[in-house]
Each structure stands twice: as structure tokens, then as C-alpha cells.
C-alpha positions as CSV (number, residue, x, y, z in Angstrom):
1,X,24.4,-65.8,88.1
2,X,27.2,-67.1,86.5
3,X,25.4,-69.5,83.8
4,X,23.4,-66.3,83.3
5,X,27.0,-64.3,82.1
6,X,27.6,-67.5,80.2
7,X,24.5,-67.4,78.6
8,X,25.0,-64.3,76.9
9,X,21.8,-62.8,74.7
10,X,24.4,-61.6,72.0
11,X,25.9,-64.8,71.5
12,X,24.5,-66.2,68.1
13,X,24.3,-69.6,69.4
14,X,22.3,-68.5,72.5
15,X,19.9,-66.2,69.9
16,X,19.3,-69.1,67.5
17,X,17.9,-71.4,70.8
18,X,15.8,-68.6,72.0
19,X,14.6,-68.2,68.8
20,X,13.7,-72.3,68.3
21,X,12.4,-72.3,71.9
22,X,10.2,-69.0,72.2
23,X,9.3,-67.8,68.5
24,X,6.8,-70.4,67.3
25,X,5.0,-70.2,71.4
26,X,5.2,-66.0,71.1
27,X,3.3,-66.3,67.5
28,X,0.6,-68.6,69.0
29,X,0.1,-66.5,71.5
30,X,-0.3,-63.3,69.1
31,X,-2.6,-65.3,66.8
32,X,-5.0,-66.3,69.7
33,X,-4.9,-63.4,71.5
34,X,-5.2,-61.2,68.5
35,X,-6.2,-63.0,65.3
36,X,-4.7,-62.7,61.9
37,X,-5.4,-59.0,61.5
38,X,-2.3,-58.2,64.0
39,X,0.1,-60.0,61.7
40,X,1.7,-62.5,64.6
41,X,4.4,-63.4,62.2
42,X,5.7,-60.0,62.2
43,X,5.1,-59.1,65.3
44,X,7.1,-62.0,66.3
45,X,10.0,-61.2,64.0
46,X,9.8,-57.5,65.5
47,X,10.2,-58.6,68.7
48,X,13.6,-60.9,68.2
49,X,14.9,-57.8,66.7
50,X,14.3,-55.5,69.3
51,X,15.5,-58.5,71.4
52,X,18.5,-58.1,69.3
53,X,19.2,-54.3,69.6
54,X,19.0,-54.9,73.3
55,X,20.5,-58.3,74.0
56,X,23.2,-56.6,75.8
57,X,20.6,-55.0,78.4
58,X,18.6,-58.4,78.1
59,X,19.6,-61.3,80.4
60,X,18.8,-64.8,79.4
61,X,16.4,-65.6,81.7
62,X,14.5,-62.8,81.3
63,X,14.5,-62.6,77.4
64,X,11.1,-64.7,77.2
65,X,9.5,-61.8,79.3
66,X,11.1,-59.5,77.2
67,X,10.0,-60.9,73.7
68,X,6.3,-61.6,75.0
69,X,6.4,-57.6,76.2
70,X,7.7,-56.2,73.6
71,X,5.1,-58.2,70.8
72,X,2.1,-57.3,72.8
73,X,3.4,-53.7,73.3
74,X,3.8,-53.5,69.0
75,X,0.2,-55.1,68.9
76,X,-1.4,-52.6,70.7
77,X,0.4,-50.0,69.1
78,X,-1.0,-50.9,66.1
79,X,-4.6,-51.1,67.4
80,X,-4.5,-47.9,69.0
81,X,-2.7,-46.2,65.6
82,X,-5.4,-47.9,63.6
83,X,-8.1,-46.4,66.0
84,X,-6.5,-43.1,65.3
85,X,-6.9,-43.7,61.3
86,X,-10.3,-44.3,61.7
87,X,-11.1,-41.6,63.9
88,X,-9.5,-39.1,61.2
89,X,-10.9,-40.6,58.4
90,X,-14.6,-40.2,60.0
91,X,-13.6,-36.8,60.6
92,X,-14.1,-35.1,56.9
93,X,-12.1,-32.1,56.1
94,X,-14.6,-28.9,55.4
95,X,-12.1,-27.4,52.5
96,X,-12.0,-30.1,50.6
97,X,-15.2,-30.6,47.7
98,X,-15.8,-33.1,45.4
99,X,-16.8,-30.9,42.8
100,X,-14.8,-30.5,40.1
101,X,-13.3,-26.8,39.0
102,X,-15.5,-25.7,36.6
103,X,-18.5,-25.6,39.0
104,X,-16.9,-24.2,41.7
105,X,-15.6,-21.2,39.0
106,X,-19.5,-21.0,37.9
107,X,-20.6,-20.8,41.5
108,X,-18.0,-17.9,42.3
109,X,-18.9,-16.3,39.2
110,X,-23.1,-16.6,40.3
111,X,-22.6,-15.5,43.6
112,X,-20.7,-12.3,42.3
113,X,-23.3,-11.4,40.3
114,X,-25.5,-12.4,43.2
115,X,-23.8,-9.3,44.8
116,X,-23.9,-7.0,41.8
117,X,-28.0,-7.4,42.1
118,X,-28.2,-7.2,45.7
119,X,-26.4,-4.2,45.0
120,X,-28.9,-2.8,42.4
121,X,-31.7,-3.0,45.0
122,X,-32.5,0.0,47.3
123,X,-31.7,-0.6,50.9
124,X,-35.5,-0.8,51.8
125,X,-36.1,-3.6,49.5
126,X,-32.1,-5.5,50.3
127,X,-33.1,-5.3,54.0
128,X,-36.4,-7.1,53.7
129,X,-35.4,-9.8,51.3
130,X,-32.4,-10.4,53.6
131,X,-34.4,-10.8,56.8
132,X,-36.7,-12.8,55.1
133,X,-34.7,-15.1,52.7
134,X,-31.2,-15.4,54.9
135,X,-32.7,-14.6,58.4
136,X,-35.6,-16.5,57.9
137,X,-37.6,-13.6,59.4
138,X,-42.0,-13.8,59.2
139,X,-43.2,-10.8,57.4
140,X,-44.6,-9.5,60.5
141,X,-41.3,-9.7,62.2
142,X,-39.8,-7.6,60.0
143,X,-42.6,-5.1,59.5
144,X,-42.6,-4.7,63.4
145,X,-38.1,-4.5,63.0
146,X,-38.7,-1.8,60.6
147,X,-41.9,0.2,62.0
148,X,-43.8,-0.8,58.8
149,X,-46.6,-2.1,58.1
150,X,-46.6,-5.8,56.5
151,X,-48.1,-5.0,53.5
152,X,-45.2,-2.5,52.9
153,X,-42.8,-5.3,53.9
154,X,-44.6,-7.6,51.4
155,X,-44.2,-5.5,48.5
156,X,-40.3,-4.9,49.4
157,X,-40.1,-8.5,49.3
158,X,-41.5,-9.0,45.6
159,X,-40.3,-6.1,44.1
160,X,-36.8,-7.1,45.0
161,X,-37.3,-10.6,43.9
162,X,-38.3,-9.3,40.4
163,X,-35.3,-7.6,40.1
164,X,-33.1,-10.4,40.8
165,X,-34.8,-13.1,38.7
166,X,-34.2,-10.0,35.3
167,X,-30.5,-9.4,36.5
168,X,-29.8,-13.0,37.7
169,X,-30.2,-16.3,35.0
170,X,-32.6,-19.2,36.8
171,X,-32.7,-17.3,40.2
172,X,-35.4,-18.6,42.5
173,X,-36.1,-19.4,46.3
């Protein structure tokens, strides 16, 4: 115990041999545990600092524990952060377009005018083309919705389809 006390962590001498002794084995061990992707040269060098910031909780003969510890702990940090990245950048946010302005003005601009036609059309004919074009509803579905026959439900269809291809530029299904 009492070359322990006299082989204080803090001391620079007693830093400098742990250093010589420890820091080329510790990178090793980081390169062929890891590879070159964990960078073992600075996840040596972060370990002898952390070493440092705690060399008075440290005792010598545990400071080789400490250093190997504290490396592996940074390593796997690192891999489960990276993990993290990738799992984010996978995940694509739904707000963000890669069109540029103008189009997305042009599109807000169509789909008002989209509504301004929709609006022209009487409720028979908005309420077949809607089941049939959004709802993806048969003809005989909605003829059998409404209590029409389908050749009523047909002619809903069309006649509301010629109205939006005169109000609306290139408008088709």
C-alpha cells in the first residue's frame, strides 16, 4: 500500500511511465479488436486524459484497468452513436421535398384551381367523381351508395370530367 501512495497517478514522472508502458499495448489492442475505423490512436490519447482528470481517484496499480475501460467504453460509444446516425439518416423526414419552389408554388396554385372546379360541379356529379377517382369506388358501388342506377352514375362521372378538363389546363386521370 505504501509504494502504491508513493506511486502517485498525478505525479508527471509516474504519468510519463504509464504512458511508455501501457499506450502503445492499449492502441494494439483497439486496432485488433476494432480496426482502423475506431481511430485507436485517439482513443488511446482519450483515455490518458480521462486517466488524467481522474489520477487522483486512480491508483497505480489499477490505472491499466482503467485506461483499457475507459478506451473500449469511448469505442463503443462511438459505434452505438454511429448506429444512431444511420438509423436517422434511413429514416427520411416527410416535410422536406426536393423540388425546388417554383413547382411547389405551381402545384398550390393547380390544386386551388383544382377546388374552384370541383366547386363549379353540382353535388350529384362532385360525389360520383369523388367516389370514383379518390375512393376508388366501381360504378356499381356507387350506384347502389346513391340508389341510382349505374348508367346515371356513369354519366355523373363524364359530365363532371368534361367540366374539369374546360376549367382545368392538361387535367386527366
Amino acid at each position: 500500500m505504501t509504494k502504491e501512495l508513493a506511486e502517485n497517478v498525478c505525479r508527471e514522472e509516474t504519468f510519463k511511465k504509464l504512458y511508455e508502458t501501457y499506450a502503445s499495448e492499449l492502441h494494439n489492442y483497439l486496432y485488433y479488436k476494432y480496426g482502423e475505423s475506431c481511430n485507436p490512436n485517439d482513443k488511446t490519447q482519450d483515455a490518458y486524459i480521462k486517466l488524467w482528470e481522474n489520477c487522483k481517484k486512480v491508483v497505480y496499480s489499477k490505472a491499466r484497468a482503467f485506461l483499457y475501460k475507459v478506451a473500449n467504453n469511448n469505442v463503443l460509444n462511438d459505434i452505438k452513436h454511429h448506429k444512431v446516425v444511420l438509423r436517422y439518416r434511413l429514416d427520411k423526414p416527410s416535410d422536406i421535398t426536393r423540388e425546388d419552389p417554383e413547382f411547389l408554388m405551381q402545384q398550390e396554385q393547380y390544386f386551388k384551381k383544382y377546388q374552384q372546379a370541383l366547386a363549379k360541379l353540382t353535388e350529384e356529379q362532385r360525389v360520383a367523381f369523388l367516389l370514383n377517382k379518390v375512393e376508388g369506388k366501381k360504378h356499381k358501388e356507387i350506384a347502389e351508395l346513391l340508389g341510382v342506377t349505374r348508367k346515371v352514375v356513369e354519366y355523373r362521372i363524364y359530365s363532371a370530367f368534361n367540366v374539369l378538363k374546360e376549367e382545368l389546363d392538361n387535367f386527366s386521370i
